[in-house]
KEMAR-759806 format. One line per 3 residues: for each residue x, y, z of C-alpha. Coordinates in steps of 0.25 Angstrom, whole numbers. Layout:
# KEMAR-759806
X Y Z; ...
END
This chain:
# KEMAR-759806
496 246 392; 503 255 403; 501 270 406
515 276 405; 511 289 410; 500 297 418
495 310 411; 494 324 415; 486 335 412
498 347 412; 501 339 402; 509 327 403
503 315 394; 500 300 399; 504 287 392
499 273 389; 508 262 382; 502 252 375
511 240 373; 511 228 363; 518 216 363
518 206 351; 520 210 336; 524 225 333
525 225 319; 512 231 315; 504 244 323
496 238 333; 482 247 335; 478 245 351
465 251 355; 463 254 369; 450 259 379
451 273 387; 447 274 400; 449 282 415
443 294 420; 449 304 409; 442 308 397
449 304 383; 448 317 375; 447 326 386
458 323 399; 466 317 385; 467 317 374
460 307 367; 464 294 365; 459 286 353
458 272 360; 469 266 350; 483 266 350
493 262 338; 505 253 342; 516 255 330
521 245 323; 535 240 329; 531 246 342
526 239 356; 520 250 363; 513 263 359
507 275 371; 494 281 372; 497 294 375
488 302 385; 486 317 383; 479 325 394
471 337 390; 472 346 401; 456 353 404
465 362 412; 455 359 426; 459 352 439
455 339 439; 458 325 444; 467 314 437
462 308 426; 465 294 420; 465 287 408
465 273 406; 468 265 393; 465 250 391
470 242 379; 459 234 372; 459 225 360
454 229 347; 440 223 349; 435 231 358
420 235 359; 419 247 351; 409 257 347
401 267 334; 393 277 336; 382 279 327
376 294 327; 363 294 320; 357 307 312
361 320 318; 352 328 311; 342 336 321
354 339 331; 363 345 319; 351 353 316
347 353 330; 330 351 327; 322 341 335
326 347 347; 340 341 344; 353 350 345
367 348 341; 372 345 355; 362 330 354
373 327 342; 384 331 349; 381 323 363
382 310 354; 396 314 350; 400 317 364
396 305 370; 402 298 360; 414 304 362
413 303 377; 410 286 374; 420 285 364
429 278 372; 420 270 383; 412 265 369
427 264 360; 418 272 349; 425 270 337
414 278 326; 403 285 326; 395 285 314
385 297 310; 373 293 302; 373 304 295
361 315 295; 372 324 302; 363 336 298
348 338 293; 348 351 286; 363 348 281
366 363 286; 381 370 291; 375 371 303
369 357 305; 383 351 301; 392 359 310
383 351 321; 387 339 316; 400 341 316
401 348 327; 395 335 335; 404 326 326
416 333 330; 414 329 345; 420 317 338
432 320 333; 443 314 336; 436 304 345
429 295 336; 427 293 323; 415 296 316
408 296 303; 396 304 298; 387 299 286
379 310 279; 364 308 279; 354 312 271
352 326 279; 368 329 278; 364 334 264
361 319 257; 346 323 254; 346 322 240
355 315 230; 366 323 231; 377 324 242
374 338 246; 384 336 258; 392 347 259
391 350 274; 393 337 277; 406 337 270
409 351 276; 406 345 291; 412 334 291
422 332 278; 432 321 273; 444 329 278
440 328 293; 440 313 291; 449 309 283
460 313 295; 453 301 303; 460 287 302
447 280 300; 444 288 288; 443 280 275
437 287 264; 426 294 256; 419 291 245
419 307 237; 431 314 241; 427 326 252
414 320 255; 410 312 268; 398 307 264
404 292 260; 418 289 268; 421 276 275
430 276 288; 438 265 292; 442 260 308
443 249 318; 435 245 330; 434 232 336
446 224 330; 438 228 317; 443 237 305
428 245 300; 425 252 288; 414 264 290
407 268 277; 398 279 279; 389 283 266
380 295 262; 365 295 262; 360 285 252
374 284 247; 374 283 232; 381 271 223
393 277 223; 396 276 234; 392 262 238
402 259 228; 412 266 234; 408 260 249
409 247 243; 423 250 239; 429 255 253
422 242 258; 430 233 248; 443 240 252
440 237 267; 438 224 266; 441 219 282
434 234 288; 419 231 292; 411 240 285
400 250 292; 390 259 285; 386 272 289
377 279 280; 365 288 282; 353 279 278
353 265 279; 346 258 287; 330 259 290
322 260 303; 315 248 299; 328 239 301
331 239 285; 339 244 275; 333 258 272
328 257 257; 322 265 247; 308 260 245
304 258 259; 310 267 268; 310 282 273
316 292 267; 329 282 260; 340 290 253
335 289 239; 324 298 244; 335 307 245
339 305 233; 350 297 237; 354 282 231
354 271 240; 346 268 253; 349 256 263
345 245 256; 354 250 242; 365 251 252
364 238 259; 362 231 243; 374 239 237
383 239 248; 382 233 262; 377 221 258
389 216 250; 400 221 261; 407 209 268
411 217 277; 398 227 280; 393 227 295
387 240 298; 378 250 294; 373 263 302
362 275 296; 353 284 301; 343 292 293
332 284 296; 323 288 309; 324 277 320
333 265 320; 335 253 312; 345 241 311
348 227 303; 357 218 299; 360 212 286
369 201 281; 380 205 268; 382 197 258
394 193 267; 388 187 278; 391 199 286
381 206 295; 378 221 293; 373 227 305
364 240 300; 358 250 309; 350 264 308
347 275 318; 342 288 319; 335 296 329
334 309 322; 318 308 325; 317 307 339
318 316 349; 330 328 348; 333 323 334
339 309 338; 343 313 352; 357 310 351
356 295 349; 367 287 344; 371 273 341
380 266 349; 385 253 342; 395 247 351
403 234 347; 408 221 353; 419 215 345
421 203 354; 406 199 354; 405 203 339
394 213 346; 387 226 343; 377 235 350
370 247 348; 365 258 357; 358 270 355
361 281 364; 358 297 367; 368 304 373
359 317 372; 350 309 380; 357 300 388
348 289 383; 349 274 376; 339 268 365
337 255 371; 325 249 360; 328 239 350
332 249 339; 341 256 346; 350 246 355
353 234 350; 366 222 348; 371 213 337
378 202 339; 387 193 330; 390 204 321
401 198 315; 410 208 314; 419 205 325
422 190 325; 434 191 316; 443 203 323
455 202 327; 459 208 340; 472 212 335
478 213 349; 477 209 363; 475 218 374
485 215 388; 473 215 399; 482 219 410
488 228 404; 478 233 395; 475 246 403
483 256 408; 478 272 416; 486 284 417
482 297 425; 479 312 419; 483 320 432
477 333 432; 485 342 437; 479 355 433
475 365 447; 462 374 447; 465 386 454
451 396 450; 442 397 461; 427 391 457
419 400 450; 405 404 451; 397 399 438
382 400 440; 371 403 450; 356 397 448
344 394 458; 331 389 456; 321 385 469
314 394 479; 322 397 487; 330 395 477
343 385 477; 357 392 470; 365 383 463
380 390 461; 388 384 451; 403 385 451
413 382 440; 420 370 447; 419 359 459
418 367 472; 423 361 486; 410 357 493
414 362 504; 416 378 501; 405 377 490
394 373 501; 398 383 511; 388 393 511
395 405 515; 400 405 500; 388 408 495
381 424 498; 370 427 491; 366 444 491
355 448 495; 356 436 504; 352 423 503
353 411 514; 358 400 509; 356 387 517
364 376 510; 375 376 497; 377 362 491
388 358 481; 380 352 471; 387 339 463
392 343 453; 402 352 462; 399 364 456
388 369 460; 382 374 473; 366 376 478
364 386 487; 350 384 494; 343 396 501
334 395 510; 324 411 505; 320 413 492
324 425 485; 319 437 480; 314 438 467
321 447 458; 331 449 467; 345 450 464
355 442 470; 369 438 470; 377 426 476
392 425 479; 401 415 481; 413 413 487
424 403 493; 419 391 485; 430 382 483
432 373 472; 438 359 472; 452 359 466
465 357 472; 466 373 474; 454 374 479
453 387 473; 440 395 481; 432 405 476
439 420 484; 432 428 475; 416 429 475
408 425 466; 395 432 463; 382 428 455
370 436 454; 355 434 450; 342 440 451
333 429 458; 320 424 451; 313 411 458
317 399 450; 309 386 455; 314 378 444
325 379 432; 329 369 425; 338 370 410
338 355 409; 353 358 404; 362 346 412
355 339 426; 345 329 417; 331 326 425
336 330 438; 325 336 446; 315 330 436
306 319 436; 300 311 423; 286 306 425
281 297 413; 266 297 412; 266 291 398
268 276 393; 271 276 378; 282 279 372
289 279 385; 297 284 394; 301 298 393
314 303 389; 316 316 398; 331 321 395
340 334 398; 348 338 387; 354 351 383
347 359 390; 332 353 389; 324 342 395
316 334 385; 308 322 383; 310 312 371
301 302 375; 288 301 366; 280 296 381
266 299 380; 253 293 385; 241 288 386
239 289 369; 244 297 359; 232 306 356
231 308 371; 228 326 371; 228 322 388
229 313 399; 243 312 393; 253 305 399
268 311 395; 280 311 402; 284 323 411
296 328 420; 295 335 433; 302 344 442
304 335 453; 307 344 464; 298 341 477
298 357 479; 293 359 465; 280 353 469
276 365 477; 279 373 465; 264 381 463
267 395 458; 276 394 445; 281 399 432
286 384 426; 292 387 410; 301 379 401
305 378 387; 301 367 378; 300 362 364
296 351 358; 302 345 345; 289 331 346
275 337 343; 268 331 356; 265 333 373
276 345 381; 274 352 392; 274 354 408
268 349 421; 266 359 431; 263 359 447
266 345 446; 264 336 458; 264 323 455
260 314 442; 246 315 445; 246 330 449
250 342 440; 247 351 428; 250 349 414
253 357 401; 252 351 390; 257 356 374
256 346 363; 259 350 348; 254 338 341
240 338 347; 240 355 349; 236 356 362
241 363 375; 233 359 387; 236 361 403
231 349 412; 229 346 426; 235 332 431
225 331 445; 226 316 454; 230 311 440
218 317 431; 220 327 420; 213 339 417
215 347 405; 215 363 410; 219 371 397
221 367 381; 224 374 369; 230 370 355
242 372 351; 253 364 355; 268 369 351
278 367 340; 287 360 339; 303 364 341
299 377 345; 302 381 359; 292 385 372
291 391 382; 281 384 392; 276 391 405
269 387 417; 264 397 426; 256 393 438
249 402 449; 241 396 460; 230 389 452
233 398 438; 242 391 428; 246 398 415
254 391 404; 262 401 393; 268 394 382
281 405 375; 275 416 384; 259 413 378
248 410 388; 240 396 385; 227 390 388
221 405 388; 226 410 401; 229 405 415
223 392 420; 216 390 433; 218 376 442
220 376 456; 223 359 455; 237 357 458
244 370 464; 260 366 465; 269 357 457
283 355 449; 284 356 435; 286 346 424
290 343 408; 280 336 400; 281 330 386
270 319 380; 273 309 368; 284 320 365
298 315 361; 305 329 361; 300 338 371
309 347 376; 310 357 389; 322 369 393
324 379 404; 311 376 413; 309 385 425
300 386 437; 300 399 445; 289 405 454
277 411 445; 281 422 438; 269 427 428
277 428 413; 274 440 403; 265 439 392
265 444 378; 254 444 366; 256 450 353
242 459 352; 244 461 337; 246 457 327
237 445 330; 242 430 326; 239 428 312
237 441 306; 237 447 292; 247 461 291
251 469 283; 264 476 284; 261 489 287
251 483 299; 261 478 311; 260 483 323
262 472 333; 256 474 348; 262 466 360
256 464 373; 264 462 384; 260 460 398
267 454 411; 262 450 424; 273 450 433
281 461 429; 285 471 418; 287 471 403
303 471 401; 301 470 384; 292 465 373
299 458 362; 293 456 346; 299 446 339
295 441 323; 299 428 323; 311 426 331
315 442 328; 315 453 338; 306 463 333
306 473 345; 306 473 359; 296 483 367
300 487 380; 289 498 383; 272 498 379
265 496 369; 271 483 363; 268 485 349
278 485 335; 276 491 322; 279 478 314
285 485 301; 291 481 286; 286 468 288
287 459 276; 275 448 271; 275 436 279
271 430 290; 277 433 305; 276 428 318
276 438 332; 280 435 345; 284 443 358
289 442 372; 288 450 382; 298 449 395
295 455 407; 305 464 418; 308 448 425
313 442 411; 302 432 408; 295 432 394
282 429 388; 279 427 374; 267 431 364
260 420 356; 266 422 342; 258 430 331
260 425 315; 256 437 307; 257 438 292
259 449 282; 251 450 273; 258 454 261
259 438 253; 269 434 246; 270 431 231
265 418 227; 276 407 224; 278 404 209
285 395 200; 295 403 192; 300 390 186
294 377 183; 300 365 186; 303 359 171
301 343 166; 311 336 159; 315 323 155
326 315 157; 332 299 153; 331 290 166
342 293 176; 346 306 172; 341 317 182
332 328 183; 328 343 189; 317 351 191
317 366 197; 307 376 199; 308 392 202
299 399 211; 297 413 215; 288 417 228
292 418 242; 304 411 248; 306 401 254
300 391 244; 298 377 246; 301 365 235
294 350 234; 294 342 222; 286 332 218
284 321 207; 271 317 203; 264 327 214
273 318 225; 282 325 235; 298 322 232
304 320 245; 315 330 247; 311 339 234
312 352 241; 321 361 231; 317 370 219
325 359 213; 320 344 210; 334 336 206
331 320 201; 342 313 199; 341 297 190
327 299 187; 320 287 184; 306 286 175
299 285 187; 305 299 192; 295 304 178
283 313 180; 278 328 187; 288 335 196
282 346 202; 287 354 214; 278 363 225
285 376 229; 279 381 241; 283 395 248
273 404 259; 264 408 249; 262 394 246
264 383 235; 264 382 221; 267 370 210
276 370 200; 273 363 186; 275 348 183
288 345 180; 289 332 171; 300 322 171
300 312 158; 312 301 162; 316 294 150
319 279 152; 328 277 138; 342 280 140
345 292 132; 354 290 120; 369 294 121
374 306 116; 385 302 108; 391 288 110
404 291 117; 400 306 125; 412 314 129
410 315 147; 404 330 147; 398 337 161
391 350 160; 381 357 167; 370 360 158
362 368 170; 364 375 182; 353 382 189
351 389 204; 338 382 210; 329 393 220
338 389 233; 348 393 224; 354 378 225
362 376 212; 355 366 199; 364 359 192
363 350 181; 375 342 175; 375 335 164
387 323 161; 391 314 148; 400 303 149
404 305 164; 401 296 174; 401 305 186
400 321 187; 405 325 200; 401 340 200
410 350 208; 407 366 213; 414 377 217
414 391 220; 426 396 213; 429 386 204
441 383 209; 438 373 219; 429 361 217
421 352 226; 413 341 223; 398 341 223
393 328 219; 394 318 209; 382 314 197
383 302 189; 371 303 180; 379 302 166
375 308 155; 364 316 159; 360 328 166
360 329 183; 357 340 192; 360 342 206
357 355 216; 370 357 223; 366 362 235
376 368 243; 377 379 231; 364 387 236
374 391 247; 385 398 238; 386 410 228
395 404 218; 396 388 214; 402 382 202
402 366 198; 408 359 189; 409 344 186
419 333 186; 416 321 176; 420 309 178
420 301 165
END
């Protein structure tokens, strides 16, 4: 290995050569690490980490691209180092992605796409060679869930291989494979243009491929299978294993494993594919395919909640290491845990870690990090080469010789403190020495400024005063000959101005990129353990279930809180302290006030599960309870929580609405910081907290209508009441539900409410004063009074009967008041998953005989239909004719309520139907396949609700 030549970023490109000696006759494939100071994919294009010497050749180069970022920089280098085939190598696991697609659980799209970033940032340190999704991509299988996924996926591309399985959510929750997003999002034509592409089991359909690649001096074949794959295609898995007789074999499939380290089965466990309707759990897929693989080592699945591993023996003798996770359940849907399973070919070694990179945090317990040894696996690879060791590696340098000649610009201008402290932001690294000079910094009116600090991140500059300002007061600050720190040190000749109106900020913090700093984590509580305080995208939250001393505790409690450690802060007395919170957990939030110490302070307290709200004292360590009401909060809902304190008056408002009555009177502690609380609560979260100097906010109630009132239309007039104590009025706003329905400027607040139609509404207003503060109205439900028509049964679902293994379906028609609710059941039980005006049972069985019944149930409320019967005949019915010619039709095709297409199909002397649509009948895709010969199927095809025109035809295959 030498470096030929160094690299430049105007353009010229660098070179490594890689030489063999020995035979030549065949390609010789030469993996290699990557190392230096410059980032692959970024400073350079990237580089694979493998190089191909041809056959008949000696040598071959690993060319080095710079990508020029157009910026002044300093040299870069990049250092490759030849290793041998068996390197310690590394798959990624990504467990269900659900709640960040659809962004629920306090979970966004960015948690997903922090685990693809990081593993593209660790692809080379880790040599990841695939990441395998679990599958659950999605849980409402919309367009807009899936261009998540992909989107989060595609961080990936080009950089390492992956695969994703389809889960039950992606559109596998019933029989049929109703997976047309997923197909859409992530087709076969995007991975059939990878080298380790192998195949697919239905031609344009994802759902079952197998991949094929080497790591480790070993040859792997991936087999990832739908969700409770069917027969078919375990057949069709055991084939591509035979016809890769030397790959070791991995499965990736949805739902395979259980949190109780077993096989997920049927009779035992929650909620197994066939209660989906699918075919075959865990155990079916251990029995008819796993088991009999001489080459079968791994297995990976999600689905299940929790985290579950074992390891079985094939009928080989070969050892198959099994493993399930899913955090889906926990805190911000999952919080970005992933599964690190890295290998160690020479020690025949594998670990397994499990890390957040939203969080920054690694699941040490049992379940969660742990190593097998002796997989045998490794003991029988070849190394195929051997690597030189002195002169394995070789560098070579990416001069940047780019100039920057723009000035430093002004980029922002905040300030918090009284006096306050500026910080000036700039747009690039300033020399220290002009950036600190004072007489670059005039503020008008003027201000004296008695020291200017460049910060550490070279870019910003505090400015500390030594006078408050005036409140209200507009000011403006210009800056001038700041120089900044490249080789033209390019200066600022031109002011720059920044202008602001000044309010008194004590505090401000938008939790949006400095993690605790300034803050403090006190744990009062024991169990569960410690707290989990973290910043992320822009909010600080607590994961951590902590609580003490018991569960049932209503006080004396003992949670886990955060506080503004500031030494000044502890003279804080006369304040207006608020933040933004929600809560996606049902237990303790809230905030400490004029906080001294651990044994001195004030607390409020809100807890949904218990429904209370209470304000305590905290005195030398004794508690005393000053205020309680009920009513906690809801869940996923955001609030807006303020403190204001006065002297010895405290008054807490909740979204604008005064609690405990009024204003509460205690003279005990009179000065103090603020703090975040949360008790035995795994997902509270907290956004843009402010303390500033009391200001008194605006208040708002809705006079009339009163909550919980009868109209009628043509009796609406709504009556506000406004009032603020500090200033003026600036506008009144009316909203019905989230709409704007006016804004007042002048007296008297009131609204003719007209052409209302029957139902129930809810009212809320704000009012905002001359200084731009808000206040809120409690929110008043109204109803009028016109009802609606009752819901009835229009059509009845009908019985039938049927031979053993055919199907069956049930429908019902209803008119009333949408939206209408479904939920079948069979002999007065709940069918899980029966939610549709339709009922479709595939292969009934005797036991599948008796009553099906379906509650409908819209606001008007619930009605039954009649009892539908099933009969099941266990005698197979006789032939009609000996040898019947291979017929398909459609005896029936009907539009169930949702407008979701019924289709029956009936098939003679075919083995498989595979049923096609179109909208034009010129071009065809397939649907799904039946197999239910000689008798009459149904399915619901979905997808068709969504278009005005669909036509289907079948394909027999005799």
């Amino acid at each position: 290995m030498t470096a030929v030549d160094n690299a430049s970023q105007s353009g010229r490109p660098g070179l490594f050569t890689v030489t063999r000696s020995g035979d030549t006759l065949q390609d010789l494939t030469v993996e290699y690490s990557i190392g230096g100071d410059a980032v692959n994919g970024s400073d350079y294009e990237r580089l694979s980490g493998r190089v191909v010497i041809p056959a008949g050749e000696s040598s071959q180069s690993i060319d080095v691209m710079p990508i020029d970022g157009f910026t002044e920089g300093a040299d870069r280098s990049v250092m490759v180092t030849l290793v041998p085939r068996n390197q310690p190598f590394t798959w990624v696991v990504l467990p269900d992605t659900q709640y960040y697609t659809e962004q629920d659980f306090g979970a966004t799209e960015e948690v997903f796409k922090s685990q693809t970033k990081w593993i593209v940032s660790h692809k080379d340190e880790l040599n990841i060679a695939y990441v395998l999704h679990e599958g659950d991509v999605t849980d409402d299988n919309t367009a807009w869930e899936w261009a998540n996924g992909r989107d989060a996926m595609n961080i990936l591309d080009g950089v390492v291989p992956y695969v994703v399985t389809a889960g039950n959510h992606d559109g596998m929750n019933t029989s049929q494979n109703l997976t047309t997003l997923y197909n859409q999002y992530f087709p076969v034509s995007k991975f059939q243009a990878l080298r380790n592409f192998g195949g697919v089991f239905e031609s344009n359909r994802m759902e079952n491929s197998y991949h094929l690649f080497s790591a480790g001096g070993v040859d792997w074949l991936l087999l990832s299978l739908e969700f409770g794959p069917r027969d078919s295609v375990l057949d069709w898995a055991g084939q591509v294993l035979t016809n890769y007789p030397d790959r070791r074999a991995i499965l990736l499939t949805h739902a395979y494993v259980f949190s109780d380290n077993k096989l997920l089965t049927r009779s035992v466990n929650e909620a197994p594919p066939t209660a989906y309707g699918r075919m075959n759990t865990g155990t079916d897929i251990w029995e008819k395919l796993m088991r009999s693989c001489p080459t079968m080592g791994f297995a990976f699945s999600g689905h299940c909640l929790g985290a579950g591993r074992l390891v079985q023996t094939g009928d080989f003798g070969n050892q198959v290491f099994e493993m399930l996770a899913d955090y889906q359940g926990e805190a911000l849907g999952g919080a970005g845990y992933l599964r690190i399973v890295r290998f160690y070919p020479d020690q025949d070694r594998m670990t397994v870690q499990t890390y957040s990179p939203c969080l920054d945090d690694w699941r040490t317990n049992s379940d969660d990090q742990f190593e097998y040894t002796n997989l045998g696996v490794f003991t029988n690879t070849v190394p195929g080469y051997q690597v030189d060791t002195e002169s394995a590696a070789a560098t070579l340098i990416i001069t940047n010789e780019n100039v920057d000649l723009n000035p430093p610009e002004l980029s922002g201008l905040s300030y918090v403190g009284v006096p306050p402290v500026f910080s000036v932001s700039f747009d690039k690294p300033l020399d220290a020495e002009s950036a600190q000079a004072l007489t670059n910094y005039v503020f008008d009116p003027e201000i004296p400024i008695c020291s200017a600090v460049l910060m550490p991140d070279g870019k910003t500059v505090s400015l500390a005063t030594t006078n408050d300002l005036v409140p209200g007061q507009y000011y403006t600050l210009t800056v001038q000959h700041v120089k900044d720190c490249s080789r033209a040190t390019n200066e600022m000749t031109e002011p720059a101005v920044e202008g602001f109106t000044y309010a008194p900020v004590l505090l401000f913090d938008y939790f949006d990129g400095d993690g605790l700093q300034g803050w403090t984590v006190v744990d009062q509580g024991t169990i569960s353990a410690p707290s989990m305080w973290r910043e992320v995208s822009g909010q600080l939250m607590q994961l951590s279930g902590i609580y003490g001393p018991n569960s049932w505790a209503t006080s004396q409690r003992k949670g886990t809180f955060c506080y503004w450690n500031d030494p000044q802060a502890l003279n804080w007395s006369n304040t207006t302290f608020s933040v933004i919170f929600h809560v996606e957990d049902n237990d303790g939030v809230g905030v400490l006030f004029r906080y001294q110490n651990p044994s001195n302070y004030y607390k409020l307290e809100l807890d949904s599960q218990a429904n209370f709200r209470k304000l305590f004292k905290v005195l030398d360590g004794v508690e005393t309870t000053l205020a309680t009401e009920t009513n906690g909060y809801s869940i996923r809902r955001d609030y807006t929580l303020r403190v204001e304190t006065s002297d010895d008056q405290i008054t807490v408002s909740l979204n604008g609405v005064v609690l405990f009555g009024g204003t509460i009177t205690d003279p005990s502690i009179n000065c103090g910081t603020v703090a975040l609380y949360s008790w035995s609560n795994r997902s509270a979260f907290f956004r843009n907290l402010k303390v500033t100097p009391l200001k008194r906010w605006p208040r708002i109630t809705i006079q009339n209508p009163t909550n919980g009132a009868a109209l009628t239309p043509d009796n609406c007039t709504v009556i506000l009441n406004p009032s603020d104590p500090d200033g003026l009025i600036k506008r009144v706003d009316l909203f019905l539900g989230s709409l704007l329905m006016t804004s007042l400027t002048n007296p008297p607040y009131s609204y003719a409410w007209s052409n209302i139609s029957a139902g129930v509404y809810t009212l809320t207003a704000q009012v905002i004063d001359d200084a731009g503060p808000i206040g809120y109205s409690t929110p008043v439900t109204v109803s009028i009074s016109v009802s609606p028509p009752k819901l009835i049964v229009t059509t009845e679902p009908m019985g039938q009967s049927v031979w053993e293994g055919q199907a069956a379906m049930f429908s019902v028609r209803t008119s009333g008041v949408r939206p209408v609710s479904y939920q079948w059941l069979w002999e007065g039980q709940r069918i899980p998953g029966a939610t549709n005006p339709y009922l479709i049972l595939d292969n009934v069985h005797p036991e599948d005989a008796g009553d099906y019944t379906v509650v409908i149930s819209n606001i008007s409320g619930k009605v039954f239909s009649d009892a539908a019967v099933l009969s099941v005949n266990q005698v197979v019915p006789p032939p009609a004719n000996t040898n019947p010619p291979p017929s398909v039709v459609f005896p029936a095709i009907q539009l169930a309520e949702t407008g979701v297409p019924l289709v029956s199909v009936a098939a003679n002397g075919v083995s498989t139907c595979t049923i096609e649509w179109s909208s034009d009948c010129l071009s065809w895709s397939p649907l799904l396949s039946l197999t239910n010969n000689g008798a009459t199927s149904y399915f619901a095809d979905q997808d068709g609700s969504a278009q005005s025109c669909r036509f289907y035809r079948a394909v027999a295959q005799p």
